[in-house]
C-alpha atoms as one frame of an Amber mdcrd trajectory, in Angstrom:
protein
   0.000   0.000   0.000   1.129   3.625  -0.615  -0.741   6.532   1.517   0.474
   9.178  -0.796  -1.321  12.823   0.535  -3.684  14.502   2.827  -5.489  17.269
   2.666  -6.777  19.146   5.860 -10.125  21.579   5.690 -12.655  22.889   8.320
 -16.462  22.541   7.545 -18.544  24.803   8.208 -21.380  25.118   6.102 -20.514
  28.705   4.469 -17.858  26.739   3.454 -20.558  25.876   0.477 -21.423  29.294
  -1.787 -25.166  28.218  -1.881 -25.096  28.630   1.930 -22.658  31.755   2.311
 -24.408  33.518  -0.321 -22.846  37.130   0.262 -20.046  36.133   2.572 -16.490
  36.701   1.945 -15.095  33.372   3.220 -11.214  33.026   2.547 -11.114  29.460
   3.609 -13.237  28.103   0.928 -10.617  29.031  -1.654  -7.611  27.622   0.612
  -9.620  24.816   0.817 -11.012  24.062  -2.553  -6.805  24.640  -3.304  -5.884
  22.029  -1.033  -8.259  19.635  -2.006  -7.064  20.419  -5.497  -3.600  19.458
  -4.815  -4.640  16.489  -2.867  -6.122  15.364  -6.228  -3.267  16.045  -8.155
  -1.004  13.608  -6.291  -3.482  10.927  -8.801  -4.459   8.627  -5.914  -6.668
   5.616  -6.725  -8.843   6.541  -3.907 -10.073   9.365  -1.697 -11.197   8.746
   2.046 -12.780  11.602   3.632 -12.669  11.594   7.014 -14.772  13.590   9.338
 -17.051  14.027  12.469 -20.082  11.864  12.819 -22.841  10.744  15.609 -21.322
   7.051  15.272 -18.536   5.393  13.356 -19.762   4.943  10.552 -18.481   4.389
   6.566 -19.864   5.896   3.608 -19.729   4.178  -0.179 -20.100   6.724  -2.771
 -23.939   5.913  -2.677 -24.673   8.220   0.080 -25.301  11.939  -0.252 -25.857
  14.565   2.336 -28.190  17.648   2.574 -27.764  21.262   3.589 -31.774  21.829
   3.895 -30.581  22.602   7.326 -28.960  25.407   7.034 -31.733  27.363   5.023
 -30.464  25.769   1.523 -32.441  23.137  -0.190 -28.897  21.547  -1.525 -28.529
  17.674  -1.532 -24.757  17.004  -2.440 -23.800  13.288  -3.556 -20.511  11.659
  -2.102 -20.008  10.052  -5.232 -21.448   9.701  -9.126 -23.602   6.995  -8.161
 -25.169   9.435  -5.708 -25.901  12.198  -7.939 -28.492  11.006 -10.539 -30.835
   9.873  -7.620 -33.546  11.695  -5.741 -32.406   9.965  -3.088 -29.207   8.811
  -1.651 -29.188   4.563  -1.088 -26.606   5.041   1.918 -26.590   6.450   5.076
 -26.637  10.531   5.003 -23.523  12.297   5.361 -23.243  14.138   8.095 -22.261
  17.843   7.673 -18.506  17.439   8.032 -18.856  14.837   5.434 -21.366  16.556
   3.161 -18.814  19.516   3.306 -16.040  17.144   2.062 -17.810  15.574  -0.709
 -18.829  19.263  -2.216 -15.185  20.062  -1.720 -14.361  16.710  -3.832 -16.792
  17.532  -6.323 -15.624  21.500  -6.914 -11.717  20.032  -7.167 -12.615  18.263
 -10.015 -12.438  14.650  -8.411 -13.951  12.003 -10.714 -12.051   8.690  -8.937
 -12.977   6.424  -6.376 -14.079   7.564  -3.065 -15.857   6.862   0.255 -15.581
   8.262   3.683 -15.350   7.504   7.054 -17.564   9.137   9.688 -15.574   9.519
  13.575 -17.620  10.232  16.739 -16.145  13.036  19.144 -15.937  10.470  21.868
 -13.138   8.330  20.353 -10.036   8.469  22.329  -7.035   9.293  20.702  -5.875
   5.518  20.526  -9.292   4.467  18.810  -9.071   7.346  16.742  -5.262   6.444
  16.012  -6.425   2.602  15.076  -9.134   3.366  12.763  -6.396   5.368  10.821
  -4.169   2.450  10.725  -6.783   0.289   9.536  -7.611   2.726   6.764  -3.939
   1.935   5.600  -4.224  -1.948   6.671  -7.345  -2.065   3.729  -5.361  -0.746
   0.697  -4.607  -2.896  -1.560  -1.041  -3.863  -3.196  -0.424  -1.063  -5.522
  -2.995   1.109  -4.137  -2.218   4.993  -3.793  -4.550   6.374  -0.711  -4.909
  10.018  -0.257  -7.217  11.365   3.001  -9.291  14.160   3.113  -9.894  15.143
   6.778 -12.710  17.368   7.755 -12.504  19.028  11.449 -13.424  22.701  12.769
 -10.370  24.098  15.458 -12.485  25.783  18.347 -15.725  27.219  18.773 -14.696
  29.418  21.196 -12.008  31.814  19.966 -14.067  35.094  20.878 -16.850  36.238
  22.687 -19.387  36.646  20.128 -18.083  32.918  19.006 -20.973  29.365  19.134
 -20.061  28.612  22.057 -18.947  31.891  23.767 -15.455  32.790  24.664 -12.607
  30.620  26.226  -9.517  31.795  27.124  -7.885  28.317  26.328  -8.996  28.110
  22.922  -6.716  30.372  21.440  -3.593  27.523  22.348  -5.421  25.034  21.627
  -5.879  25.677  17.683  -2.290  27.131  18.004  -1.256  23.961  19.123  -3.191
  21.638  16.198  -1.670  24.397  13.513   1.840  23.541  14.797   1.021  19.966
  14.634  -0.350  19.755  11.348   2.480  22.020   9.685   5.186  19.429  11.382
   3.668  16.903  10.160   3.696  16.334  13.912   1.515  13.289  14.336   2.689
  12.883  18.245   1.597  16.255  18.538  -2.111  15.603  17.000  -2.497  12.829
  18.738  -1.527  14.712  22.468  -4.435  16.939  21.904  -6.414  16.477  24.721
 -10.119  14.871  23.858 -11.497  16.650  27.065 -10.250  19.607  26.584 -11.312
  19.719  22.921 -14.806  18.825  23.683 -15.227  21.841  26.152 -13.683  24.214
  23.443 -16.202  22.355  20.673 -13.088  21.558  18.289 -15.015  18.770  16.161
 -11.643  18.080  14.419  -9.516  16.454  17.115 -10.563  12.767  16.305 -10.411
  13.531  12.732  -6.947  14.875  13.144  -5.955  11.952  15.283  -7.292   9.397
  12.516  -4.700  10.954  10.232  -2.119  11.195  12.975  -2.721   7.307  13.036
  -2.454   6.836   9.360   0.970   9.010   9.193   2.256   6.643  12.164   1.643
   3.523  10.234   2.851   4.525   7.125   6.515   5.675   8.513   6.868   3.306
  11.078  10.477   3.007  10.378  11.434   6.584   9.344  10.582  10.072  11.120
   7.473  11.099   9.566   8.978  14.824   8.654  11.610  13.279   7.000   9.323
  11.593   4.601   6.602  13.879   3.833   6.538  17.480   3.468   3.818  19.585
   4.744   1.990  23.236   4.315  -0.168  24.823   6.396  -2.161  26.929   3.831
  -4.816  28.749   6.208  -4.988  29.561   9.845  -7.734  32.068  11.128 -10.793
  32.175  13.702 -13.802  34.193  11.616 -16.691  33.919  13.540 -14.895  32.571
  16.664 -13.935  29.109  15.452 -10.580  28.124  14.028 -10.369  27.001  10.407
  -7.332  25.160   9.678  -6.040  24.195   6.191  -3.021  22.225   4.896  -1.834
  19.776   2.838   0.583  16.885   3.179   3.047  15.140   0.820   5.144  11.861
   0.700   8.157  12.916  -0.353   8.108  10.895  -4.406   4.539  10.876  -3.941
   4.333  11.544  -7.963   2.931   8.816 -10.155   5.077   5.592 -10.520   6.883
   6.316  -7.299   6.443   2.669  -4.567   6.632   2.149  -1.543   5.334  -0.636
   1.185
């Protein structure tokens, strides 16, 4: 197996233009640009991974809907999805549904599914279902991750969940992690702590912090990939965090196990 790139985005719904019809939101073009450059590493499949009620996995059948949110927008995970009223599958949650427009405005026409991670996975569960993404590739198989997760909701007063002075080092402290790559780092965020502050990306994060570990279990993970934090900002009080990684030859026709 080969886990060639991640990308990492934040999900709120103005994320989508239908939804922030008026609203000058920078991270949508930091992330539609990641997501773009996770696609151009040419892996044979996309996982997006994101926050859910209840671990659950999505096939390309499933859709999700932004009715919710005042927009009468059903957006498909995958082709098979998009011709139907409705969606065979499970529906995506929002950090999902978020991913798969993102997939769909980069241009992504290959495989994909995703992977849905509740907020009360420990850092070790989160950590294991990333190394069992890897531990499903087949021979041969390039694997690329897009991982969905919001920093805090509680950057500023006027913020979802109201201001709290810790929140501010907490996001700081996922940035630094995820411009490392710093996997250790991800995975020392502290699950408690992140559910008080409303940071719906910490398992997320830790899923890929699990993946990274299993792919360089022999070499020192910033040694083999590069990374880029693109974006790093709290509008509206909660931290949106953007940025890509690369294994280092991660072109096509480069190997490794």
């Amino acid at each position: 197996m080969t886990f060639v790139a991640a990308a990492v985005c934040p999900h709120p719904p103005l994320l989508v233009p239908e939804v922030g019809r008026g609203e000058q939101v920078q991270a949508r073009a930091a992330a539609v640009d990641a997501v773009r450059r996770l696609c151009a590493t040419q892996p044979d499949r996309i996982v997006v991974v994101g926050d859910a009620p209840a671990e659950t996995r999505y096939g390309p059948e499933s859709a999700g809907s932004l009715a919710g949110f005042g927009v009468d927008l059903r957006v498909p995970l995958g082709p098979s999805a998009a011709g139907s009223a409705a969606a065979v599958g499970p529906a995506l949650p929002l950090s999902l549904t978020v991913g798969a427009w993102l997939l769909a405005s980069a241009g992504w026409s290959g495989d994909r599914s995703a992977l849905g991670v509740p907020a009360g996975h420990s850092p070790r569960a989160a950590a294991g279902l990333g190394e069992r993404l890897l531990a499903q590739v087949g021979r041969g198989e390039r694997l690329a991750l897009l991982v969905m997760g919001d920093g805090s909701a509680r950057r500023t007063l006027k913020a979802p969940g109201g201001l709290d002075e810790r929140a501010a080092a907490f996001d700081a402290a996922a940035a630094a992690a995820l411009a490392g790559p710093d996997p250790a780092a991800l995975l020392d965020l502290d699950p408690a702590l992140a559910t008080e502050l409303l940071a719906a990306g910490r398992a997320p994060w830790q899923v890929l912090a699990g993946a990274l570990l299993a792919a360089t279990r022999d070499d020192t993970p910033a040694e083999v990939w590069s990374s880029e934090l693109t974006y790093d900002d709290a509008p509206y009080g909660v931290g949106y965090l953007v940025a890509v990684w690369n294994r280092g030859g991660a072109q096509r026709g480069w190997e490794s196990g």
